[in-house]
N, CA, C and O atoms as CSV, one atom per row, in Angstrom:
chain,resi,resn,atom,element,x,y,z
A,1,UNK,N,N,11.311,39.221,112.034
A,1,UNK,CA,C,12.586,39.904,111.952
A,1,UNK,C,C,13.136,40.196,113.341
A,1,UNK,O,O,14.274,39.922,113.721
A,2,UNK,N,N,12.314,40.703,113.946
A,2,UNK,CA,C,12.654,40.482,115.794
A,2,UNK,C,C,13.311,39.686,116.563
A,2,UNK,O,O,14.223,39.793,117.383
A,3,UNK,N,N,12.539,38.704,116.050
A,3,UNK,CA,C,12.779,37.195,116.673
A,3,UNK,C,C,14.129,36.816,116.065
A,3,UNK,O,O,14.837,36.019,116.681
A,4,UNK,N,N,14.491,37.270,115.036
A,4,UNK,CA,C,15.768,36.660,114.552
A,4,UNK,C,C,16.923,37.798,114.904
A,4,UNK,O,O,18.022,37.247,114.970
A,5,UNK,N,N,16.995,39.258,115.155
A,5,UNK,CA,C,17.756,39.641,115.873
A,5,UNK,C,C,18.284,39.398,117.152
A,5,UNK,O,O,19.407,39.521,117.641
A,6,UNK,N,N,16.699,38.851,117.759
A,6,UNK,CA,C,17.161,38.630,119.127
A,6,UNK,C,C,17.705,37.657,118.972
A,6,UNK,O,O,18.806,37.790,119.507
A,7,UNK,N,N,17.578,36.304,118.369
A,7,UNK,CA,C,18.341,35.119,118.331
A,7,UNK,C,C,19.824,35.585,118.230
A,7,UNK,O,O,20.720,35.605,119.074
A,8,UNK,N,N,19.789,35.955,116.910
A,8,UNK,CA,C,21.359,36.521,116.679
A,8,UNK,C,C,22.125,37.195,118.115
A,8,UNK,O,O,23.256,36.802,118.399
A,9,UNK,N,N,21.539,38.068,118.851
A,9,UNK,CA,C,21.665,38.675,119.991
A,9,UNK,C,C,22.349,37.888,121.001
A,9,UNK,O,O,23.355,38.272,121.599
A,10,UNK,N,N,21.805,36.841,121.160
A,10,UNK,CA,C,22.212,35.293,121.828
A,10,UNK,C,C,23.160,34.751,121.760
A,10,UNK,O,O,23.851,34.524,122.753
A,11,UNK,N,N,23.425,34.440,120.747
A,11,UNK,CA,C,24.538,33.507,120.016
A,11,UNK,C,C,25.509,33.897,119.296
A,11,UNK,O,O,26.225,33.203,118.574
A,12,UNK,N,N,25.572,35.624,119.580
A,12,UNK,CA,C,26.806,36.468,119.490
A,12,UNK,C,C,28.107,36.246,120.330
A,12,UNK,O,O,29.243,35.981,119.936
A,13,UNK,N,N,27.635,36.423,121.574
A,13,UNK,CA,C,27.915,36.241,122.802
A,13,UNK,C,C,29.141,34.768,123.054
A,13,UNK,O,O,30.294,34.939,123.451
A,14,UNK,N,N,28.639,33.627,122.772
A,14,UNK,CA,C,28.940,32.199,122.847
A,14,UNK,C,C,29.220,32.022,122.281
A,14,UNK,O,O,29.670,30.885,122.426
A,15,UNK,N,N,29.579,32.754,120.366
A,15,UNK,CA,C,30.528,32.203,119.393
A,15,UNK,C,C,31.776,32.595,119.758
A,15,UNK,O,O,32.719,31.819,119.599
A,16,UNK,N,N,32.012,34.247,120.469
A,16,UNK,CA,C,33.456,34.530,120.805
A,16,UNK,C,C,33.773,33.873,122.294
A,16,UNK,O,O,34.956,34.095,122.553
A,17,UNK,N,N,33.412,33.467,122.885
A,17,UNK,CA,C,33.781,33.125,123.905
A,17,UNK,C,C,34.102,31.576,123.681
A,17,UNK,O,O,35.128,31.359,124.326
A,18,UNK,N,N,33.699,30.460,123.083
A,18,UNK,CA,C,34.142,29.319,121.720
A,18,UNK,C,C,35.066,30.026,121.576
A,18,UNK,O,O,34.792,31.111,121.063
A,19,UNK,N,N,37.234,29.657,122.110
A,19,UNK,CA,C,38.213,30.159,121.574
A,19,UNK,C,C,39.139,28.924,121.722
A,19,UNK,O,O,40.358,29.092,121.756
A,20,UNK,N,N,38.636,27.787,121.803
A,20,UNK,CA,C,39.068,26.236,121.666
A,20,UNK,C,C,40.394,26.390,120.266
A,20,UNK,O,O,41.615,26.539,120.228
A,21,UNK,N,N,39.377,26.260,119.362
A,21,UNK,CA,C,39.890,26.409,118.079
A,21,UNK,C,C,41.060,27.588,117.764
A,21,UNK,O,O,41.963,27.473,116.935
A,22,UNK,N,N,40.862,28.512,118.459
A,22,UNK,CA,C,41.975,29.751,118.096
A,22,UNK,C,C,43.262,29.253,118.856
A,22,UNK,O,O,44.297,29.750,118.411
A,23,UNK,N,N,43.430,28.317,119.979
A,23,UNK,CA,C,44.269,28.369,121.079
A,23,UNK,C,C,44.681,27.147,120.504
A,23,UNK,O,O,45.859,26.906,120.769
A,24,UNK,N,N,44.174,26.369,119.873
A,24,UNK,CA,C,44.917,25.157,119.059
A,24,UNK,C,C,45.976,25.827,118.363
A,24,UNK,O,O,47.114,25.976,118.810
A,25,UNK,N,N,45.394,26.381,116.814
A,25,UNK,CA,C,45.853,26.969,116.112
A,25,UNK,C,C,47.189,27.527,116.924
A,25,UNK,O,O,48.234,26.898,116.759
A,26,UNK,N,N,47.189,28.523,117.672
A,26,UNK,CA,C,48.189,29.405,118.218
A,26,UNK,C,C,48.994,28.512,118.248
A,26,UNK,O,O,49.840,28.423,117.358
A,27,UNK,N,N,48.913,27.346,119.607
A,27,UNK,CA,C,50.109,26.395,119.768
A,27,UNK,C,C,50.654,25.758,118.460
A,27,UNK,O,O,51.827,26.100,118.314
A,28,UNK,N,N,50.295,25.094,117.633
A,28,UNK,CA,C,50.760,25.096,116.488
A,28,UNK,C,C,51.447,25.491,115.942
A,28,UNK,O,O,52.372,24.898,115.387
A,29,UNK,N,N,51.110,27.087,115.924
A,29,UNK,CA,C,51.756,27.760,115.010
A,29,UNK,C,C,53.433,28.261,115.664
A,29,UNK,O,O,54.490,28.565,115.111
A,30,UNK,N,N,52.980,28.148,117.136
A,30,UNK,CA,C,54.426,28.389,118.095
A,30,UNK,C,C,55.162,26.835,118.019
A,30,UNK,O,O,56.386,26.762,118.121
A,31,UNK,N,N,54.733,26.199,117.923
A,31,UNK,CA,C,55.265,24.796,117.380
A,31,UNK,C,C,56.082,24.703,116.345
A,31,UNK,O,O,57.209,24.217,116.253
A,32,UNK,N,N,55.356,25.248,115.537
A,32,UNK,CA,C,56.272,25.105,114.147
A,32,UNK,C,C,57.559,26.410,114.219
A,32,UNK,O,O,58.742,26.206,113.947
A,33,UNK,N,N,57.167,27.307,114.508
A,33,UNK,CA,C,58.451,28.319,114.689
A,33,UNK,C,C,59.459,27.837,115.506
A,33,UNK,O,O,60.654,28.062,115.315
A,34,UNK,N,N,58.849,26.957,116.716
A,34,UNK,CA,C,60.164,26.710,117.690
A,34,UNK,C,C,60.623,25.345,117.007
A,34,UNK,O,O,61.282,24.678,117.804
A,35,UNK,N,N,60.466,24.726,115.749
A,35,UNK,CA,C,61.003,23.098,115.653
A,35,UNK,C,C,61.767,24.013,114.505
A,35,UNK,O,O,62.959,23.703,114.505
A,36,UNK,N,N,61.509,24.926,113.635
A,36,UNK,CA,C,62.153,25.992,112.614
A,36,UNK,C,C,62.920,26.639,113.098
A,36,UNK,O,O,63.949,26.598,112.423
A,37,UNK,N,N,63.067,27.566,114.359
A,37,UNK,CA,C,64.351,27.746,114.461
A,37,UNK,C,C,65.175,26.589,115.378
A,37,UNK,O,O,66.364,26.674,115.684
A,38,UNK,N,N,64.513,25.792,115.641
A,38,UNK,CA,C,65.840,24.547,116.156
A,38,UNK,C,C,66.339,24.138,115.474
A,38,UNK,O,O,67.502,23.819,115.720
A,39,UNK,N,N,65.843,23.919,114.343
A,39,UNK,CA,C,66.411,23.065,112.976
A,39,UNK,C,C,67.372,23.689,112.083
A,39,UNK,O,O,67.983,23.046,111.229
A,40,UNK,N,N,67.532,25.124,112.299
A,40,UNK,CA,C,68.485,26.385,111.597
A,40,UNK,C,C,69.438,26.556,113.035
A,40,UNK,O,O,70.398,27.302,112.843
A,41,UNK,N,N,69.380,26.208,113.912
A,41,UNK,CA,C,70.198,26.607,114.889
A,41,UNK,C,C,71.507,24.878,115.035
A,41,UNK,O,O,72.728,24.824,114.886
A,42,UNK,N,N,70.822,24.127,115.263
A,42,UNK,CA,C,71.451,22.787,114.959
A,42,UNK,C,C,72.348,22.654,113.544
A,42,UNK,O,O,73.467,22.141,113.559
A,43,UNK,N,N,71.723,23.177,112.313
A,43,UNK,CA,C,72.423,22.788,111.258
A,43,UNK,C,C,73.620,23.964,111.649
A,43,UNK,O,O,74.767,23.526,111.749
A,44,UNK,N,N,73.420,25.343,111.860
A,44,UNK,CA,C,74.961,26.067,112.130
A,44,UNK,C,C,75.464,25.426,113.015
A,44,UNK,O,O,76.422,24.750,112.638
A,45,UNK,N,N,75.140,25.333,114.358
A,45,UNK,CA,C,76.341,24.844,115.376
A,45,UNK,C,C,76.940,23.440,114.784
A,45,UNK,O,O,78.090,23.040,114.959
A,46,UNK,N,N,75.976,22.825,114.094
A,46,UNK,CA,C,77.034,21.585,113.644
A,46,UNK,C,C,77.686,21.523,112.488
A,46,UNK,O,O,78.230,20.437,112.285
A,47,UNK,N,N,77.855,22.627,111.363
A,47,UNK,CA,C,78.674,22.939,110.879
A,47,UNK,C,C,79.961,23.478,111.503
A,47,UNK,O,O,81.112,23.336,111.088
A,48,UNK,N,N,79.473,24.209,112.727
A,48,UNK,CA,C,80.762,24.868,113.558
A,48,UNK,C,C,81.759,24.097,114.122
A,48,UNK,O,O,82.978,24.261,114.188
A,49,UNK,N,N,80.678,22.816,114.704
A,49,UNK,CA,C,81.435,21.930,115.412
A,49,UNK,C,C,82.353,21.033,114.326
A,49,UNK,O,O,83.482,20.628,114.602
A,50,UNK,N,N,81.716,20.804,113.116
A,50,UNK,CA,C,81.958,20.070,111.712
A,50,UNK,C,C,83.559,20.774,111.773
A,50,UNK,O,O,84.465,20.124,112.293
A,51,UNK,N,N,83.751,21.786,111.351
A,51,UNK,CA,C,84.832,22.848,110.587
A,51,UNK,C,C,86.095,22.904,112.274
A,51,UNK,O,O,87.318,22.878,112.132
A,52,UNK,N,N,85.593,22.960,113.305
A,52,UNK,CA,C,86.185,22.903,114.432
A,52,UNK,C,C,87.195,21.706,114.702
A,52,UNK,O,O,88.407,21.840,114.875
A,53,UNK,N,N,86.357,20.298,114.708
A,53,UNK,CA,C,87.101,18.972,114.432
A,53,UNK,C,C,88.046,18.762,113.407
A,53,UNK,O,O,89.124,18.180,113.531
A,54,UNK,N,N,87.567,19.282,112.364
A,54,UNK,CA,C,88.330,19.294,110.931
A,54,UNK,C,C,89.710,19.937,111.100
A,54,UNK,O,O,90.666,19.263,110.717
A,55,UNK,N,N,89.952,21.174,111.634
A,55,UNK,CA,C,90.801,21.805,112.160
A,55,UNK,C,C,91.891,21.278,113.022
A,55,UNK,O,O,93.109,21.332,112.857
A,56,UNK,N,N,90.809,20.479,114.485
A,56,UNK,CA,C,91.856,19.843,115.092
A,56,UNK,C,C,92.935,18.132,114.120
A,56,UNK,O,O,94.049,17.631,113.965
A,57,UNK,N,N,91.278,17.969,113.740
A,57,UNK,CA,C,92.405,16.585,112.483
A,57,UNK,C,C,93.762,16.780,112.419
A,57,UNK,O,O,94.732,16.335,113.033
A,58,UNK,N,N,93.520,17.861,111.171
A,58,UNK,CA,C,94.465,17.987,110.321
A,58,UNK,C,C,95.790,19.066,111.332
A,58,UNK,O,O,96.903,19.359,110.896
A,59,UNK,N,N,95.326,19.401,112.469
A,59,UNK,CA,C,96.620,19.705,113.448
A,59,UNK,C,C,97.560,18.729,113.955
A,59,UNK,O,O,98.772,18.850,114.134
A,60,UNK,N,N,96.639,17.535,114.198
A,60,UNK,CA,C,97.508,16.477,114.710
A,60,UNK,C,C,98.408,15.411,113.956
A,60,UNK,O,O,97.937,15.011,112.891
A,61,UNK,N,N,99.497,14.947,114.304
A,61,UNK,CA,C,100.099,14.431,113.252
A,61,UNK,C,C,99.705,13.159,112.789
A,61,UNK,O,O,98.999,12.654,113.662
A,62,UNK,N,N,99.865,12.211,111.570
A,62,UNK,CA,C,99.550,11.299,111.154
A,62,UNK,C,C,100.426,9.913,111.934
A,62,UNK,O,O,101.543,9.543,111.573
A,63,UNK,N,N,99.952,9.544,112.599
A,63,UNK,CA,C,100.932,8.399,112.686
A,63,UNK,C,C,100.814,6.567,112.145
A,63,UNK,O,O,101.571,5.599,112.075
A,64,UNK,N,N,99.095,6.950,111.799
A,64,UNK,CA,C,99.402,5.757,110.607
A,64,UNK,C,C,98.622,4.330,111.934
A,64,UNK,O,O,98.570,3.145,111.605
């Protein structure tokens, strides 16, 4: 039972300090938020720009 605390004792240490895996994850996850709000920020401004053009169209006259 000793022997296996102390082991445990050991390899406490070197599982948290192993943070490979957490720092993946993180970027990822800031990955996906920054391609999510680009993708909600693009669809408004290009509705804006959409409704903006539309505006100038139909200001200018038809000449065919």
């Amino acid at each position: 039972m000793k022997n296996l605390l102390i082991n445990l004792k050991n390899k406490v240490p070197t599982f948290f300090k192993k943070e490979q895996g957490a720092t993946m994850v993180e970027y990822a996850i800031m990955l996906a938020l920054i391609a999510i709000v680009s993708i909600a920020m693009i669809q408004i401004l290009g509705q804006k720009v959409n409704n903006t053009f539309s505006t100038i169209q139909s200001a200018m006259p038809n000449n065919g």
